[in-house]
C-alpha positions in Angstrom: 16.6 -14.3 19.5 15.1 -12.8 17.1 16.8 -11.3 13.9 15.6 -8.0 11.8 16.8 -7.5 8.3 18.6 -4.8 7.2 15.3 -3.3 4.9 15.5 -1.7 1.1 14.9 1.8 0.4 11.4 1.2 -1.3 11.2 3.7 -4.9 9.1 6.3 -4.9 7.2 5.3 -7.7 7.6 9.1 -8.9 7.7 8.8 -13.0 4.4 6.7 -12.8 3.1 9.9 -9.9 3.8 12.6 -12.2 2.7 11.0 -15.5 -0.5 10.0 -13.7 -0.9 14.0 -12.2 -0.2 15.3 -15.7 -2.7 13.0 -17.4 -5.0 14.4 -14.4 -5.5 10.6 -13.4 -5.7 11.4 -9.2 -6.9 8.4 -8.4 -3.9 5.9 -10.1 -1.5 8.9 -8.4 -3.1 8.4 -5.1 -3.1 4.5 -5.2 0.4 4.6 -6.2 1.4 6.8 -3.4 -0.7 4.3 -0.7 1.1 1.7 -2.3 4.5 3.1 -1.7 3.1 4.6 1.7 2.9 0.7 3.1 5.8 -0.5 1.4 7.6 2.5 3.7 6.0 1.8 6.6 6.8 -2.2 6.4 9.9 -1.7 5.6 10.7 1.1 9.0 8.7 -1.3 10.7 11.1 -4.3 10.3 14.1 -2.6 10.8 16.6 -1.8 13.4 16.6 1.9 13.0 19.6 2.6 15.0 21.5 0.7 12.7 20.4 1.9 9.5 22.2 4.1 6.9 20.8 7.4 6.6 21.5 8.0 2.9 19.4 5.8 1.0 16.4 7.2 3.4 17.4 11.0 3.0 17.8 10.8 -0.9 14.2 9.3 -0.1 12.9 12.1 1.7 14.6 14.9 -0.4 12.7 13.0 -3.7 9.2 12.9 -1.5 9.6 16.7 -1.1 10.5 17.5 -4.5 7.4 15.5 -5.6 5.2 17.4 -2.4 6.6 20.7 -3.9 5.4 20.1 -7.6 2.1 19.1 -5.9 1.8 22.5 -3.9 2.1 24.2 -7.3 -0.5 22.3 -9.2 -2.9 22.7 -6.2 -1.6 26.6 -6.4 -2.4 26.8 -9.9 -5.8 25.0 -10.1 -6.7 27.5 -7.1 -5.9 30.0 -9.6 -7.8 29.2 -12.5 -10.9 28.4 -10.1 -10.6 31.7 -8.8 -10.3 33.2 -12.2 -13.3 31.5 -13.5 -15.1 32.7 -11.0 -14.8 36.0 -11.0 -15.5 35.7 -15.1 -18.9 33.9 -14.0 -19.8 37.0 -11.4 -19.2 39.4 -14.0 -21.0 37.7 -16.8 -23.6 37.5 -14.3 -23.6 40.5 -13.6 -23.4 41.9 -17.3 -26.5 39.9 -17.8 -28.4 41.5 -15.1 -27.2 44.6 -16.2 -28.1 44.8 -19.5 -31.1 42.4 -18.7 
């Protein structure tokens, strides 16, 4: 018969995610959310689910959203200054063309 292990709560790696996203590094902040993406899924993977303590896997999840959150409002804001900057370019164009 076989045995499953009771698994760890793998850390979300989220000082080393929001250093990397404030430095503007994406692609470390994506790797190290893959990385913690497989360790999750290995770990639910090898467990007995029924048996589990939710908890460990809630404080989890409530740390995944707050992270998710500050991502929305980075995404929010760069939409922001993109749109910004582009109205600025249409009217410079169109200052140009005017006065031309």
């Amino acid at each position: 018969m076989a045995t499953t292990t009771m698994p760890t709560v793998p850390a979300l790696p989220e000082a080393d995610v929001r250093a990397a996203m404030h430095a503007q590094q994406w692609e470390v902040a994506i790797g190290l959310l893959a990385e913690h993406d497989r360790v999750l899924r290995e770990a639910l993977e090898s467990a007995e689910l029924s048996q589990l303590s939710t908890q460990p896997w809630r404080e989890l999840l409530e740390q995944q959203n707050a992270l998710l959150g500050d991502l929305v409002v980075m995404r929010d804001e760069t939409a922001a200054i993109l749109a910004r900057m582009g109205r600025e370019r249409r009217g410079a164009l169109a200052y140009r063309s005017f006065a031309g």
